[in-house]
C-alpha positions as CSV (number, residue, x, y, z in Angstrom):
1,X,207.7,249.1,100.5
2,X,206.9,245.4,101.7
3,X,203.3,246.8,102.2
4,X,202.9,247.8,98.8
5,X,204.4,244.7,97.7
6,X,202.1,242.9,99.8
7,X,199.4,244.8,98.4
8,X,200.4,244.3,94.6
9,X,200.7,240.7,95.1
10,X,197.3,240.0,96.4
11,X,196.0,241.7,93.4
12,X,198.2,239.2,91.4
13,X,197.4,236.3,93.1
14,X,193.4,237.4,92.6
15,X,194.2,237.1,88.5
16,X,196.1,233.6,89.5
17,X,193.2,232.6,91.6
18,X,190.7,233.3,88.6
19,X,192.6,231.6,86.1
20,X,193.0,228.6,88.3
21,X,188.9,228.8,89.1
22,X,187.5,229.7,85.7
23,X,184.8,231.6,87.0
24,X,181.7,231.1,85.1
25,X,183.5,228.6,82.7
26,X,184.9,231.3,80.9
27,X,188.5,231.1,79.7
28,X,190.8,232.6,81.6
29,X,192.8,233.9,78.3
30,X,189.7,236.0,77.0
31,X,189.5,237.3,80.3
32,X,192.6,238.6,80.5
33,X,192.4,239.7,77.0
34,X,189.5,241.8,77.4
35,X,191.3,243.5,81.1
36,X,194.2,243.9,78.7
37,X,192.3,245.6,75.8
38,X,190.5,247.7,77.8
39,X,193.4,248.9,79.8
40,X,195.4,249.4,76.4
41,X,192.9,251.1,74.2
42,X,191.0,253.0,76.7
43,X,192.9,253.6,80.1
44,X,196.1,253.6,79.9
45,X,196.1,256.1,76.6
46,X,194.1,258.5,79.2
47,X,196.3,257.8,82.3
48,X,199.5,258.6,79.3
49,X,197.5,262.0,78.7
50,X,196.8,262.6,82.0
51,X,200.7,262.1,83.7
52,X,202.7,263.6,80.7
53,X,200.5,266.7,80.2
54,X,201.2,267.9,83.6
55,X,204.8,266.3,84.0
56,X,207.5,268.6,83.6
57,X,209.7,267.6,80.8
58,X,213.3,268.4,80.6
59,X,216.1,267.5,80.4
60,X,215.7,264.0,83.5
61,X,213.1,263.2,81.0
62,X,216.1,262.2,78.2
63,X,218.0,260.9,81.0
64,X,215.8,258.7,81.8
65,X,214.8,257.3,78.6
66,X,219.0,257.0,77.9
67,X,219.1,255.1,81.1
68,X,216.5,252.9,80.2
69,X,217.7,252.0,76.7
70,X,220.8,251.6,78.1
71,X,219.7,248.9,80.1
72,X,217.7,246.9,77.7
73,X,220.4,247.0,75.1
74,X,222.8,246.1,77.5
75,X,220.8,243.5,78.6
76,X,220.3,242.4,75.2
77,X,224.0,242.3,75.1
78,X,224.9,240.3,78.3
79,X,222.0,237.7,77.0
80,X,223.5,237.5,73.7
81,X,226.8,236.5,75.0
82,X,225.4,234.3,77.0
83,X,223.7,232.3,74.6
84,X,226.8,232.5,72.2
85,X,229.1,230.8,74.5
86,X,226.4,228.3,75.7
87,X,225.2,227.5,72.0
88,X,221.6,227.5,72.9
89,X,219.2,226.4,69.9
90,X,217.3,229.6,68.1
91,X,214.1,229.6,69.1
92,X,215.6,229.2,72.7
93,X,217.5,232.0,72.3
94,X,215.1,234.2,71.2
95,X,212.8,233.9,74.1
96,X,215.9,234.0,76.8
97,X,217.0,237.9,75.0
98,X,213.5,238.9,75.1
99,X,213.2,237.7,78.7
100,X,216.7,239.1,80.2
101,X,216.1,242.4,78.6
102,X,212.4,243.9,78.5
103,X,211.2,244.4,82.1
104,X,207.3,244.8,83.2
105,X,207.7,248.5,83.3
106,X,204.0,249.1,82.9
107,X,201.9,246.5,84.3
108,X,203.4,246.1,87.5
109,X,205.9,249.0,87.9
110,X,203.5,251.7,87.1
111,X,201.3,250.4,90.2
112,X,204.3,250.0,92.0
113,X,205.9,253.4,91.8
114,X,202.5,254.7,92.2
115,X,201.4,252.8,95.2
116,X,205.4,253.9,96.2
117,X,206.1,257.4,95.7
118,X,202.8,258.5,94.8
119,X,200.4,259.3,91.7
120,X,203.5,261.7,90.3
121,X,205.5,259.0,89.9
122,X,203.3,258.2,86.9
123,X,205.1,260.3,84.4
124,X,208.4,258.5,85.6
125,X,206.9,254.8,84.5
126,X,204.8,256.3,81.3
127,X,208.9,258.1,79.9
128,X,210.9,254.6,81.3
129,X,208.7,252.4,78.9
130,X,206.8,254.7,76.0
131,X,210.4,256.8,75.5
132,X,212.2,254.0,75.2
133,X,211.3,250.2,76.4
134,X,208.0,250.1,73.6
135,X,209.9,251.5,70.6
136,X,213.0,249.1,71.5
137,X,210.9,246.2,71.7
138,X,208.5,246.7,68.4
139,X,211.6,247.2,66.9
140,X,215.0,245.7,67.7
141,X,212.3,243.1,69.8
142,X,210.8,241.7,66.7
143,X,213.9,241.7,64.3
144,X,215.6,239.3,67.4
145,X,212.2,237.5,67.5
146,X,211.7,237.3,63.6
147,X,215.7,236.1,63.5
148,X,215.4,233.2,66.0
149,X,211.9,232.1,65.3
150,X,212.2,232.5,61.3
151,X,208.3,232.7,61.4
152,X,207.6,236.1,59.4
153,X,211.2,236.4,58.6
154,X,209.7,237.6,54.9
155,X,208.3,240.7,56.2
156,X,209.1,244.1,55.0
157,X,210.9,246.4,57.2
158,X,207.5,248.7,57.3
159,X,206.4,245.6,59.0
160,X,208.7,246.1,62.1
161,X,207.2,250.2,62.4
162,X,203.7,249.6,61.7
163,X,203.1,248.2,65.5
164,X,205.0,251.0,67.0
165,X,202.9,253.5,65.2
166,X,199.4,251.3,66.1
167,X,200.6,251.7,69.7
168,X,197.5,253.9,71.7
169,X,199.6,255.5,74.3
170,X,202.2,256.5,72.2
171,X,200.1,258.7,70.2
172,X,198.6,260.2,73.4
173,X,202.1,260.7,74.7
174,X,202.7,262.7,71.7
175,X,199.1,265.0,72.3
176,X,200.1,265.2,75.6
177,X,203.8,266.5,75.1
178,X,202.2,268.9,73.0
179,X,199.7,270.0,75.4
180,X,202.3,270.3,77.8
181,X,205.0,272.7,75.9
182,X,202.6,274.5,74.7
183,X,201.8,275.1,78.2
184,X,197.8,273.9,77.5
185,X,195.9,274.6,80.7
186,X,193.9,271.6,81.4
187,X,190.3,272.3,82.0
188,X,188.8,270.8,85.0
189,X,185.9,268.5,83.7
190,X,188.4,266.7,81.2
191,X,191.3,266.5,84.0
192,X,188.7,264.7,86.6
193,X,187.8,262.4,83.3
194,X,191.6,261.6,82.7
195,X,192.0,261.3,86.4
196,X,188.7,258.9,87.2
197,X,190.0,256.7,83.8
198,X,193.6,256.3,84.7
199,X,193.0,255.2,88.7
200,X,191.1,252.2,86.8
201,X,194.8,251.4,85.3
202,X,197.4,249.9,88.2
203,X,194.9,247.2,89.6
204,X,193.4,246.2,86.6
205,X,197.0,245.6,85.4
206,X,198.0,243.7,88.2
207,X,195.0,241.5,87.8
208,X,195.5,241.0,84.2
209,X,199.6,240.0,85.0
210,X,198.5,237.7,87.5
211,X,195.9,235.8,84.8
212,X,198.8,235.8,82.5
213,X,201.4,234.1,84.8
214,X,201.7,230.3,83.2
215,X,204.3,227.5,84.7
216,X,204.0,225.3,81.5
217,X,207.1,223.0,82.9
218,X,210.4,221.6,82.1
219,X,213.6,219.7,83.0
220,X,216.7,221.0,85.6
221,X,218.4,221.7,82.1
222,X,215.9,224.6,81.3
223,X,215.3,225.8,84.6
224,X,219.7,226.3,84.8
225,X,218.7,228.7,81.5
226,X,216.4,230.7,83.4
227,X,219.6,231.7,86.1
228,X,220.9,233.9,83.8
229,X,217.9,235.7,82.8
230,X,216.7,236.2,86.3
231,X,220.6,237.5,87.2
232,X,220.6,240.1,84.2
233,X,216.4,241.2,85.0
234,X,216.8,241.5,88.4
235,X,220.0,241.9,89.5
236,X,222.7,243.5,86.9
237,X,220.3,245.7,84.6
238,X,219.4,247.9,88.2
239,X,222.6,247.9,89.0
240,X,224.0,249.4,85.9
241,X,221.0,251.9,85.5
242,X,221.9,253.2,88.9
243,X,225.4,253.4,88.2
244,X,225.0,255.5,85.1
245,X,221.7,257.6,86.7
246,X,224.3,258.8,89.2
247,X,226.6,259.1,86.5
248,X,224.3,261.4,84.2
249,X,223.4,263.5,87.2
250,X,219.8,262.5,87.5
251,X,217.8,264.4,90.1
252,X,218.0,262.5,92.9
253,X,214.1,262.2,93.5
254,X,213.8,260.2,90.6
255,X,216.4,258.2,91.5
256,X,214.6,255.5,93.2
257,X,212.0,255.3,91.0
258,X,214.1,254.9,87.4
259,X,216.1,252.1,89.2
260,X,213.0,250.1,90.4
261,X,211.9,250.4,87.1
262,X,214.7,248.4,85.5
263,X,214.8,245.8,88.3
264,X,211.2,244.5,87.3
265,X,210.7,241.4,86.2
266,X,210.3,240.3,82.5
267,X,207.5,241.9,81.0
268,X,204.1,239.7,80.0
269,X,203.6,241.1,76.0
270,X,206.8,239.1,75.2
271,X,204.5,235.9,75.5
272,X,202.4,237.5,72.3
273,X,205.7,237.9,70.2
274,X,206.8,234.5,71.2
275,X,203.6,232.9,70.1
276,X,203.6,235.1,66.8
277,X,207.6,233.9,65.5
278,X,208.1,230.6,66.9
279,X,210.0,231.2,70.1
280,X,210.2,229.1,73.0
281,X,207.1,230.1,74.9
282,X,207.5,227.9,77.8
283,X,210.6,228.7,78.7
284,X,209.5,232.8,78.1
285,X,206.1,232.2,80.3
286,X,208.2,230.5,82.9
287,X,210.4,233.0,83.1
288,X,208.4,235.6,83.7
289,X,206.0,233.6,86.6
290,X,209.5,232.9,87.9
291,X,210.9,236.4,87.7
292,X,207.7,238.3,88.5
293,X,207.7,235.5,92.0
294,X,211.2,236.9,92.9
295,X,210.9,240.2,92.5
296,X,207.9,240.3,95.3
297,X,211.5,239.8,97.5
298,X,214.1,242.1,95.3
299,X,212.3,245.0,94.6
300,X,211.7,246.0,98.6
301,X,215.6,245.1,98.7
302,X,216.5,247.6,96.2
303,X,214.2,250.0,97.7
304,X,216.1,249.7,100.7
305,X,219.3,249.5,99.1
306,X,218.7,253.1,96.9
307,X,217.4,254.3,100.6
């Protein structure tokens, strides 16, 4: 595991190292955004197509969607409290619940479990976020984010589905669920197509996180907020997952995986929705260079620690 985190983070500090150098002169934002785009119109919806047509789906598929909702919302909840009994300002608060309870499922644990347990362990990352993280964050994500930002507070509630359904993977997850219990057999020339497009996914992900990483900077007062949030991301959310994955009777091979998946650190999109309401983006961004640092040294404990 400390290889493969060795590995991921020299693939993160490349996209840190090309922000930092502006290559070219070119802006280090419409770099990443055209890694990003590619990976999320193009790639990723055929690495979705590729994993969940041939991953069996069951009943561990639920399970693991359950376990992974049940840590965001109980995340969420933890934050909440938090923030209640503190009586941080709005837009603070916004950015500190979006922080503490979305992990970076996708762009770093994909590669991760990958790089970990092998190109199976695809379909485990694609279920943990498209099955549950994605619709709870284009959904109970914005009405938090509209609520404490008050920017675009007057939209419709169609406003708060329309991203979820303009979502690329999700639609190919739904093709590719099809496919699959329909029992589709995949024909060769597309499968080495889907195969050839998704490899291009995990380190063009972990290039794109590592040009989004931004310290913007602030006082011993903020950085005491970002306790908490690290706590709940990194420590308490993979601790209850793996309480209730034993719980539920998970199988045990996907053990590991679903609980590395809720100990990643806070995931790089909420940036976008912190920019778009009126959040506190600073303290978001620094939380999630701050969180995405740390978990270089949790996640090989909890790999140990799951055995």
């Amino acid at each position: 595991m400390l290889e493969v985190i060795a590995q991921m983070g020299v693939l993160i500090g490349a996209g840190v190292v090309l922000r930092l150098a502006r290559p070219g002169g070119r802006d280090p934002e419409l770099l990443r955004k055209g890694l990003t785009d590619s990976v999320y119109y193009l790639l990723l919806p055929a690495l979705v197509l590729d994993a969940l047509w041939r991953t069996p789906l069951g009943w561990d598929s639920v399970r693991s969607a359950g376990l992974a909702a049940a840590g965001v919302l109980a995340a969420l909840w933890l934050a909440g409290t938090g923030c209640r009994l503190c009586r941080v300002e709005a837009p603070t608060r916004g950015a500190i619940l979006l922080a503490a309870a979305f992990p970076n499922v996708t762009y770093l644990g994909l590669p991760v479990l990958e790089a970990t347990f092998g190109p199976w362990a695809h379909g485990v990352a694609i279920q943990y976020d498209l099955f549950a993280c994605t619709p709870l964050l284009l959904t109970v994500g914005i009405l938090l984010a509209r609520r404490y930002g008050g920017v675009g507070a007057a939209e419709s509630s169609v406003g708060v589905l329309r991203p979820l359904l303009q979502v690329p993977a999700l639609w190919a997850a739904v093709l590719a669920m099809t496919l699959n219990l329909l029992d589709v057999p995949r024909p060769v020339p597309v499968e080495g197509l889907l195969r050839m497009l998704g490899n291009a996914v995990p380190p063009l992900m972990l290039v794109a996180l590592g040009l989004g990483l931004r310290w913007l900077g602030f006082g011993a007062g903020q950085l005491l907020r970002l306790v908490p949030v690290l706590l709940i991301q990194l420590v308490l959310m993979p601790l209850l997952v793996w309480g209730l994955a034993l719980a539920s009777g998970l199988d045990a091979r996907l053990l590991a995986p679903v609980v590395l998946e809720a100990a990643m650190p806070s995931m790089v999109l909420g940036i976008v929705l912190c920019d778009r309401y009126g959040l506190d983006t600073p303290f978001y961004a620094s939380a999630v260079t701050l969180s995405t640092a740390i978990s270089m040294v949790t996640l090989p404990l909890w790999f140990r620690l799951i055995g």
